[in-house]
ZAMARGU-4260 file (C-alpha; in steps of 0.2 Angstrom, whole numbers, plus 5000, padded with zeros to 4 digits):
<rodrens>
0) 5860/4553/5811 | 5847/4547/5800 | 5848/4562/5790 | 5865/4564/5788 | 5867/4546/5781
5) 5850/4548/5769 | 5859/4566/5763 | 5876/4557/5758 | 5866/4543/5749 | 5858/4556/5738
10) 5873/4563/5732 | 5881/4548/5729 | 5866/4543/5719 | 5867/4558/5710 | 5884/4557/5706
15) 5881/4541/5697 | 5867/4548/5684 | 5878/4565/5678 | 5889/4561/5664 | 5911/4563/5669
20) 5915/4579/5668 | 5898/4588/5672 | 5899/4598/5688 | 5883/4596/5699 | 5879/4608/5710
25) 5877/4600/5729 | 5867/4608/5742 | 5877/4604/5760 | 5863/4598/5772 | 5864/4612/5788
30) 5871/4601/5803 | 5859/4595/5816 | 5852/4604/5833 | 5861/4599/5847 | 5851/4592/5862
35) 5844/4603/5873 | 5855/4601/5890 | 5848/4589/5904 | 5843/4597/5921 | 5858/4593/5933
40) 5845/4581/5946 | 5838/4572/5930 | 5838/4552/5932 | 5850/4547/5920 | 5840/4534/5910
45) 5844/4515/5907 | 5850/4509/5891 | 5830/4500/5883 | 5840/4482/5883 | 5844/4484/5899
50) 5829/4478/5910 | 5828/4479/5933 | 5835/4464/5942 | 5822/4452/5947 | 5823/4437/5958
55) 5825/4420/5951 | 5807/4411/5956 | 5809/4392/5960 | 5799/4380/5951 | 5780/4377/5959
60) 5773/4362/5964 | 5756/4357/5953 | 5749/4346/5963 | 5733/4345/5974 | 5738/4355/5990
65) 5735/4348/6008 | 5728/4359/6020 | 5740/4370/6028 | 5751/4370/6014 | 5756/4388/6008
70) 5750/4388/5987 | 5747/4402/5977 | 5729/4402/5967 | 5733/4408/5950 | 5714/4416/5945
75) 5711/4417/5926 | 5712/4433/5925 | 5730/4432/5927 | 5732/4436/5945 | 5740/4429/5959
80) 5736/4427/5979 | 5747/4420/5990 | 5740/4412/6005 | 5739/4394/6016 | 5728/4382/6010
85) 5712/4380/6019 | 5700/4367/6007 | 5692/4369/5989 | 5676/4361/5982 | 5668/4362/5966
90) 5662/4379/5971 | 5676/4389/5982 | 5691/4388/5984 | 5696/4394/6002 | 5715/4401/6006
95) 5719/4409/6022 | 5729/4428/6019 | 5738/4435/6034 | 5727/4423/6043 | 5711/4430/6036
100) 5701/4415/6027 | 5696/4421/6010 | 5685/4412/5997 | 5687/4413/5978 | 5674/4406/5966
105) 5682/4393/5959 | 5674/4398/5941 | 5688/4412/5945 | 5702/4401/5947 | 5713/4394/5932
110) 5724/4382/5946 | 5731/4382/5963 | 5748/4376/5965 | 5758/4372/5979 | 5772/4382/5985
115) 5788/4373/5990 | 5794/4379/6010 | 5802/4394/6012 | 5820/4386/6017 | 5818/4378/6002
120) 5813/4390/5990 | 5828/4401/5999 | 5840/4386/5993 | 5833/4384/5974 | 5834/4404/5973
125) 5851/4406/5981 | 5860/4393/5969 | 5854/4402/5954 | 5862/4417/5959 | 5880/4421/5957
130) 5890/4427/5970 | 5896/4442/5965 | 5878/4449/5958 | 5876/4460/5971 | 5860/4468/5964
135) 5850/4451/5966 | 5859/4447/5984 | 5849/4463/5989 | 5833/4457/5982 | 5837/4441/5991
140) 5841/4449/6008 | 5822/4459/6009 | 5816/4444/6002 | 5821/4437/6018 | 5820/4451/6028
145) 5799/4451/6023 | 5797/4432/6026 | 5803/4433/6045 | 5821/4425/6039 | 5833/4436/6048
150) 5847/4429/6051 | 5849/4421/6034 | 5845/4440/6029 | 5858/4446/6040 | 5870/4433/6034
155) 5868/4438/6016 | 5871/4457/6019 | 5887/4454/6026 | 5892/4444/6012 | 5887/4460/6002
160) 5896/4475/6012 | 5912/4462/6013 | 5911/4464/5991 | 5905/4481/5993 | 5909/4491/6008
165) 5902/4505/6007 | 5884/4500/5997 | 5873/4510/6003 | 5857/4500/6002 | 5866/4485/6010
170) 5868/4497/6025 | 5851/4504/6023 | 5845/4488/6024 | 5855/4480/6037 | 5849/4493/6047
175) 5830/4487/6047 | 5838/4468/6050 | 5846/4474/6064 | 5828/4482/6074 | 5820/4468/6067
180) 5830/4454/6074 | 5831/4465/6091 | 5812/4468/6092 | 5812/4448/6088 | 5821/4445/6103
185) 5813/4456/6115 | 5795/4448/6112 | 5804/4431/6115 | 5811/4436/6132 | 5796/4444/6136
190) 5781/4431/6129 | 5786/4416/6140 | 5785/4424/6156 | 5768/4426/6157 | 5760/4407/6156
195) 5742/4404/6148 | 5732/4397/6156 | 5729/4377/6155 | 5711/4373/6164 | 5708/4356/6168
200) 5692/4345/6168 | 5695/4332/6180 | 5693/4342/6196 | 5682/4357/6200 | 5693/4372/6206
205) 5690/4385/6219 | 5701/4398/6225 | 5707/4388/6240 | 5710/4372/6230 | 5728/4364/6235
210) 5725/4358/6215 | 5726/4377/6210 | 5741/4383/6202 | 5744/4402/6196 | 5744/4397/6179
215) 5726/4391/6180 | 5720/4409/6185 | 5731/4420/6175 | 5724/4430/6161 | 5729/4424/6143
220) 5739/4436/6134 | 5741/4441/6115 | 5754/4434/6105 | 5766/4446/6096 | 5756/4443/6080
225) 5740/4452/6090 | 5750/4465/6098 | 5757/4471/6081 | 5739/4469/6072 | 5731/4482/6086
230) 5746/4492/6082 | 5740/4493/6065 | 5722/4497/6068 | 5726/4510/6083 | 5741/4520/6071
235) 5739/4538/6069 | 5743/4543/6052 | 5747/4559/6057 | 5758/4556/6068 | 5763/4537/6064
240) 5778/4529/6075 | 5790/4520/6061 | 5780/4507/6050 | 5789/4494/6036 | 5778/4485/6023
245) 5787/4472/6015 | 5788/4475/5998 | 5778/4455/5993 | 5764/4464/6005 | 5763/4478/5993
250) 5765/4467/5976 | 5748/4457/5983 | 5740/4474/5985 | 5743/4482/5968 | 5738/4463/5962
255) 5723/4458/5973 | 5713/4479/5970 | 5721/4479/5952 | 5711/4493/5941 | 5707/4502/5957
260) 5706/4522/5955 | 5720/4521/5970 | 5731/4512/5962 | 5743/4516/5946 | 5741/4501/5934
265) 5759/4506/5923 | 5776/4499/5925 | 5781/4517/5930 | 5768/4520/5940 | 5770/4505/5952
270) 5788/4508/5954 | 5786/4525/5960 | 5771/4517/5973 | 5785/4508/5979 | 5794/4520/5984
275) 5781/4529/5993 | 5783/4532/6013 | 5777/4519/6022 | 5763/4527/6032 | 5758/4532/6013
280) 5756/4515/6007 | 5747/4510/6022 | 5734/4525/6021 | 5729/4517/6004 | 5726/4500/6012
285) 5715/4508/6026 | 5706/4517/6010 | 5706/4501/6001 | 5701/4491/6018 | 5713/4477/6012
290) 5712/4470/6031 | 5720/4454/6025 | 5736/4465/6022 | 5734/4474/6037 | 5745/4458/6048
295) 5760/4458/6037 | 5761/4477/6039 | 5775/4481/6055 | 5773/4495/6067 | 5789/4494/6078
300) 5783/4507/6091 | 5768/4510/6102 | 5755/4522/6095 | 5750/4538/6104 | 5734/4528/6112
305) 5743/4514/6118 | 5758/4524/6123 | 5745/4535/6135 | 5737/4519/6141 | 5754/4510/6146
310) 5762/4524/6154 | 5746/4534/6162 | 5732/4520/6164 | 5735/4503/6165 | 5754/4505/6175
315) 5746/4523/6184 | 5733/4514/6191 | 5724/4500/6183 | 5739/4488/6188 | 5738/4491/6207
320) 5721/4492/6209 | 5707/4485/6195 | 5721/4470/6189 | 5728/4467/6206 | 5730/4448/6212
325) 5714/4454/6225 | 5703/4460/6214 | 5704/4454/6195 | 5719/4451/6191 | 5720/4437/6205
330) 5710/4420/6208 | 5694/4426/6212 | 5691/4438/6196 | 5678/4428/6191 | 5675/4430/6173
335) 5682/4448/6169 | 5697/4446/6170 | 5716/4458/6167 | 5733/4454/6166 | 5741/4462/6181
340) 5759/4457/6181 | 5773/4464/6173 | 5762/4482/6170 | 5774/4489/6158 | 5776/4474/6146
345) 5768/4473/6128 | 5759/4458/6133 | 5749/4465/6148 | 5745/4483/6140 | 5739/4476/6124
350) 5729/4462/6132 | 5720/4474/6145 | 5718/4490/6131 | 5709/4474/6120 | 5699/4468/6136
355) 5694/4485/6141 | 5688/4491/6122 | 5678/4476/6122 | 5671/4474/6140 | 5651/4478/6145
360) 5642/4480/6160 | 5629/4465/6163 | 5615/4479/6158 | 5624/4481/6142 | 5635/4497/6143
365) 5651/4498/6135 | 5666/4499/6149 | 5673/4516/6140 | 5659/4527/6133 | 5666/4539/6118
370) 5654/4549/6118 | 5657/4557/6134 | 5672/4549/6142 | 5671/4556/6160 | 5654/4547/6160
375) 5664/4529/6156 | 5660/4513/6171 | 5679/4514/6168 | 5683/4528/6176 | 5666/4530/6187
380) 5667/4512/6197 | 5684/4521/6203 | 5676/4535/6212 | 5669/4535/6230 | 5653/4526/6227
385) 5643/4542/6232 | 5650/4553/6218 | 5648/4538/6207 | 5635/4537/6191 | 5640/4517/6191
390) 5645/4515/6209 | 5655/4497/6211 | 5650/4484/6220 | 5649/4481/6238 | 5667/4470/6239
395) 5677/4468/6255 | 5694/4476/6253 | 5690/4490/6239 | 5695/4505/6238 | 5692/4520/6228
400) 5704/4523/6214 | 5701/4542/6212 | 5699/4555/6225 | 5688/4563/6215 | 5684/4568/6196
405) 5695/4580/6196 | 5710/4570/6201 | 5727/4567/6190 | 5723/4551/6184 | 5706/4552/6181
410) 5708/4568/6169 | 5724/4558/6162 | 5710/4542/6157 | 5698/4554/6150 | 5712/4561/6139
415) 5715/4542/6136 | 5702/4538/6127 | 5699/4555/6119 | 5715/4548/6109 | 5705/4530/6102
420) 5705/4529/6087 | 5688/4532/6080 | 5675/4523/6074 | 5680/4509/6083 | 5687/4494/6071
425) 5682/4479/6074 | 5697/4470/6076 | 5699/4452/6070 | 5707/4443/6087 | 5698/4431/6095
430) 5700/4431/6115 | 5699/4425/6124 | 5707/4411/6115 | 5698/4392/6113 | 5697/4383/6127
435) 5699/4399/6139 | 5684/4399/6154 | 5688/4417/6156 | 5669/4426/6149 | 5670/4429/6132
440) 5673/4449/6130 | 5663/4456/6113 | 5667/4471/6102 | 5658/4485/6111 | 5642/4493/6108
445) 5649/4508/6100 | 5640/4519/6087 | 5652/4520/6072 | 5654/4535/6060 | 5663/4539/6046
450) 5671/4523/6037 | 5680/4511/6048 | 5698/4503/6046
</rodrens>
């Protein structure tokens, strides 16, 4: 174009210096190349004025933050984490992320301001949308959908499919709302039924004590915060069961390990990490051992080792015989206690799998040895106590699990275990929790190899 209109104003300049009546001899300019055609997949691409939808942020509060409050530290380098406020002195500034307490030098920090509640941030955000910009309403929806706000998520997807029927992303997205909210209300039909325990200090209880309700004996279970963490640490990448990471989850990642090797630094770059699988994304965190990302991360199924040890270990066998109400799953456990009720729920499978990764004999061995799993006092306090290697004790009423070493469920454990993930993490759950007199159960005594999650 440039060409043609340059060729056209040197003719007319030209035309202007001959005298009338002189014939000038023009040369035509040879028309332009067309364009070489575009590949029929090629992306088509956006006009340069044209620039993504991004959500409308809502103004931060600066002000000093009381602990507890949600802020986001703004370091001096120009990057942002998000996290609750813990405290800050003139040397650190501590924030909690994904409930992991992190401390920045406060030489780093530029300011910390306070973030206003997420209902209300929700509100400021929605009125400066329009209506009909359906674009931003999806933004807002995952935005939702990432902060736990389901229903509000949901309500603003149907408000998109009744503009736009048949938008795909609404769908797509609708459908993730949709497990979400049901895996939502699963753990809150389950969670409840099984009571923690509330000890009390004005009375000294025995088994018989007519003061002695089951609630003081039962084993305190995980929260559904803790059952999804393990899922985390425990996932085969191989062979992962369906994970989300919300995008705000992966924004911290590219912000908090920015100039990592692993991680593009361009505008291009990070839109194409976004779009990664999940189970992609989440294999750079475990390289990048961003463990303070790993909570916000969801797994909604069991992995392979938990799935083994629901369905062949802990409802097999370990429910009706190690976790029974008569030996410890009852009121005369004594300090090693298990959940034995309701074998097949989250709560007891996680809480036992965490109990018996962490347990040890009082002479200091690990419950479940990895190094030679048939060898475990696991499996071997099961066995007849002639056969045993760790024969169990001398208690009225028990009863050999296992016929022998050979037997169904035994070979099922040792396949158990075989599926661990290894090297054992070490993961950050602290049970039993506070006030708790069940005996503390400590990480194993595991020789670890390789690089841990």
């Amino acid at each position: 174009m440039h060409g043609r209109r340059r060729a056209s104003i040197l003719l007319i300049l030209s035309a202007l210096a001959v005298p009338a009546g002189s014939v000038v001899a023009q040369e035509v300019p040879p028309p332009p190349e067309p364009p070489a055609p575009a590949p029929a997949d090629a992306p088509i691409p956006a006009p340069a004025d044209e620039q993504p939808p991004t959500l409308p942020e809502p103004p931060e509060e600066d002000a000093d933050p009381e602990p507890g409050a949600e802020v986001v530290v703004i370091l001096r380098d120009g990057g942002r984490i998000s996290g609750v406020f813990v405290a800050r002195n003139a040397d650190l500034v501590a924030v909690k992320v994904a409930g992991v307490e992190a401390r920045i030098p406060a030489a780093d920090v530029e300011r910390v301001v306070a973030r206003l509640p997420l209902e209300e941030r929700y509100r400021q955000m929605r009125a400066m949308i329009d209506e009909g910009d359906v674009e931003r309403l999806l933004l807002v929806a995952e935005w939702l959908r990432a902060n736990g706000m389901l229903d509000e998520a949901n309500a603003e997807i149907e408000h998109i499919l009744k503009l736009e029927p048949a938008n795909s992303s609404a769908a797509r997205l609708r459908g993730l709302i949709d497990n979400q909210r049901a895996l939502r209300d699963r753990q809150k039909d389950m969670l409840p039924s099984i009571p923690r325990p509330t000890p009390r200090s004005d009375i000294a209880l025995t088994p018989d004590s007519p003061e002695m309700e089951s609630s003081e004996w039962e084993t305190p279970t995980l929260s559904a915060a803790e059952i999804n963490l393990i899922r985390v640490y425990e996932l085969d990448l191989n062979d992962p069961p369906r994970v989300i990471i919300p995008r705000e989850t992966i924004e911290r990642l590219l912000t908090e390990f920015a100039g990592h090797a692993m991680l593009p630094s361009s505008r291009e770059g990070k839109a194409e990490f976004f779009q990664l699988p999940p189970e992609e994304i989440l294999a750079v965190m475990f390289k990048l051992q961003a463990r303070n990302l790993y909570g916000e991360v969801q797994v909604l199924a069991n992995p392979d080792s938990l799935r083994q040890f629901k369905d062949n270990v802990n409802r097999g066998w370990l429910s009706t015989s190690c976790a029974s109400t008569a030996c410890h799953g009852g009121p005369d456990a004594g300090g090693f206690r298990l959940v034995g009720r309701r074998p097949s729920s989250d709560a007891a499978v996680y809480t036992n799998f965490l109990i018996l990764d962490r347990a040890h004999l009082s002479s200091g061995e690990p419950l479940i040895d990895f190094e030679s799993p048939e060898r475990s006092p696991l499996l071997q306090m099961g066995l007849p106590r002639a056969d045993s290697i760790f024969p169990h004790p001398v208690v009225k009423g028990w009863n050999p699990t296992f016929r022998n070493d050979r037997a169904k469920r035994f070979l099922q454990t040792v396949e158990w275990i075989n599926s661990i993930y290894q090297p054992r993490p070490e993961i950050p759950i602290i049970y039993p929790p506070e006030g708790d007199p069940t005996e503390s159960v400590a990480p194993s005594q595991v020789p670890k190899t390789g690089i841990p999650r």
